[in-house]
TIKOLRO-880225 format. One record per residue (C-alpha): residue number from 1; x, y, z. Coordinates in Angstrom, 3 decimals, always signed. Example, Ala and Ser with C-alpha at 12.3 -4.5 7.8 and 13.67 -1.06 7.14 Angstrom:
residues 2
@i = 1 | xx = +12.300 | yy = -4.500 | zz = +7.800
@i = 2 | xx = +13.670 | yy = -1.060 | zz = +7.140
END
This chain:
residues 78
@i = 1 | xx = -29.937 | yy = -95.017 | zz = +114.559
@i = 2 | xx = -28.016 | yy = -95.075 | zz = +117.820
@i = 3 | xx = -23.905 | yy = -95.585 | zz = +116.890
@i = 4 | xx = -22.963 | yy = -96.483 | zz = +120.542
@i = 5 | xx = -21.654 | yy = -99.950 | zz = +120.221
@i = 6 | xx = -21.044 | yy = -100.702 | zz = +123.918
@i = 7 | xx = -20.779 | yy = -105.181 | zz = +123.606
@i = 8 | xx = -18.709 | yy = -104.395 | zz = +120.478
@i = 9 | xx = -15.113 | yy = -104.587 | zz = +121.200
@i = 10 | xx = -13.896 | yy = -103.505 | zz = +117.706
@i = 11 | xx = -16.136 | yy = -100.471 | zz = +117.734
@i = 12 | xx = -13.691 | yy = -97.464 | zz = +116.954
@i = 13 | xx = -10.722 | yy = -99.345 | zz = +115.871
@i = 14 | xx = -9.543 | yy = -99.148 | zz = +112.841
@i = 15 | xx = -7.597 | yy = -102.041 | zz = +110.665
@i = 16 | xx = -4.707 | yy = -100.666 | zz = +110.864
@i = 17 | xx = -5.088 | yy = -99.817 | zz = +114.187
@i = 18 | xx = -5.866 | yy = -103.370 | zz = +115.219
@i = 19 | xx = -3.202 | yy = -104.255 | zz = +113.063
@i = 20 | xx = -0.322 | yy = -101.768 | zz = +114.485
@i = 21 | xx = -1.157 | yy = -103.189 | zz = +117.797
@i = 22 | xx = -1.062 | yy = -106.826 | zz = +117.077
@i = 23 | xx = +2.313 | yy = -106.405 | zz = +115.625
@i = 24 | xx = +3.910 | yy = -104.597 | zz = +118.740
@i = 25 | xx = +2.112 | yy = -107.085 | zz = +120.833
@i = 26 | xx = +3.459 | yy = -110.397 | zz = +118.686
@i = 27 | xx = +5.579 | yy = -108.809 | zz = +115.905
@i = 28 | xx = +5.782 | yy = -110.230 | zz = +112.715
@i = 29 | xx = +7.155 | yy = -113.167 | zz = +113.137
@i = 30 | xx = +4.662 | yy = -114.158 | zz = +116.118
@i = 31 | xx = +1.716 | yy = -113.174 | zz = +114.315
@i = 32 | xx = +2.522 | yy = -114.967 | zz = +111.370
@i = 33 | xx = +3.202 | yy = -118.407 | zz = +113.851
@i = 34 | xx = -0.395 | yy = -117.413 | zz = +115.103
@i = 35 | xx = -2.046 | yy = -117.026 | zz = +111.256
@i = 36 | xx = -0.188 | yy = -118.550 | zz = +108.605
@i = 37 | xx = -0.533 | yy = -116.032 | zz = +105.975
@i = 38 | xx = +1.959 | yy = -115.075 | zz = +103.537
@i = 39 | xx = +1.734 | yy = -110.899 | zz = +104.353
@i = 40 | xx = +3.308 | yy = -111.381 | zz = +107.841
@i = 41 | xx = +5.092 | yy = -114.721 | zz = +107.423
@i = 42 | xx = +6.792 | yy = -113.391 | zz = +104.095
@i = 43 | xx = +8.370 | yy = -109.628 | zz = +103.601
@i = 44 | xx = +5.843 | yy = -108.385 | zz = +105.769
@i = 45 | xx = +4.640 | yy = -104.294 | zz = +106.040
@i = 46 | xx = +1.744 | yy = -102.742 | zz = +107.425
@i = 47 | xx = +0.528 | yy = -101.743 | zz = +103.745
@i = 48 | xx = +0.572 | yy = -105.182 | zz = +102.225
@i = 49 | xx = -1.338 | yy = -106.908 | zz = +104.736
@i = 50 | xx = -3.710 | yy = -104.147 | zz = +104.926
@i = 51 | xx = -4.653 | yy = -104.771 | zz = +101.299
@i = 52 | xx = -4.789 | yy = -108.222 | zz = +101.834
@i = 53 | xx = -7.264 | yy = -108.015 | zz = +105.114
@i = 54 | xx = -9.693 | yy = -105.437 | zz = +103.504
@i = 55 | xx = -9.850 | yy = -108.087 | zz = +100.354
@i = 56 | xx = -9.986 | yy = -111.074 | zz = +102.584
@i = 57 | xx = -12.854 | yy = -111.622 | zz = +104.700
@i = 58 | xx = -11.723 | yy = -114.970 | zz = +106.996
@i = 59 | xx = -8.456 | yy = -113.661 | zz = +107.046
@i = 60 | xx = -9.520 | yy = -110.559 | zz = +108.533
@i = 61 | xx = -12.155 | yy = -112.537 | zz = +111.331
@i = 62 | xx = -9.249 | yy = -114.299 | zz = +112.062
@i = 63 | xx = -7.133 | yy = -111.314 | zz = +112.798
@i = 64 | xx = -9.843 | yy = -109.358 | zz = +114.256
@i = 65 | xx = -10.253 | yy = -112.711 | zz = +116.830
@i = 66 | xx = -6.711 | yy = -112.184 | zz = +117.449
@i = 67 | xx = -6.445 | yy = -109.164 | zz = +118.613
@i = 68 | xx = -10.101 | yy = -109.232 | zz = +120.758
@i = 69 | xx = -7.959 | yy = -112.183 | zz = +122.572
@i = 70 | xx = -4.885 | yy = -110.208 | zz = +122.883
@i = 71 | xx = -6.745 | yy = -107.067 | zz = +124.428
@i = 72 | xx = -8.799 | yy = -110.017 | zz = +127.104
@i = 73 | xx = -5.346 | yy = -111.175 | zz = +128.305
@i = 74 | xx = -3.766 | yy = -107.780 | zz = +128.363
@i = 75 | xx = -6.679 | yy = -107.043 | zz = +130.424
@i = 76 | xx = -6.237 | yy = -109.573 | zz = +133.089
@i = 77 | xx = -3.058 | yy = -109.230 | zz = +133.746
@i = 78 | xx = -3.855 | yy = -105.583 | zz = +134.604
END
């Protein structure tokens, strides 16, 4: 099986990774105005919404989306 992911812009990143970065990009209060969920919109850490993502599947697609869009606009303004 060939692991080289090369259209696959998640490929290597971890959650919390992904997660790390979206909050130094937005911080909390930005990415909870982004997606309304109650682990960044109230008493927000790293470990709780960690939990949270790996449990919830659309909640994690939309943070995954997030942070694909985040690394497109970083991008062009490079």
């Amino acid at each position: 099986m060939n692991d080289i992911q090369p259209k696959n812009p998640l490929h290597g990143i971890t959650l919390e990774k992904l997660l790390n970065d979206l909050v130094a990009f937005y911080g909390w209060q930005g990415l909870g105005k982004k997606i309304d969920i109650r682990c960044f919109t109230q008493d927000p850490s790293i470990s709780s919404s960690l939990k949270f993502l790996r449990k919830t599947a659309w909640a994690r697609e939309r943070v995954e989306a997030l942070y694909i869009e985040m690394i497109r606009r970083t991008a062009q303004r490079r």
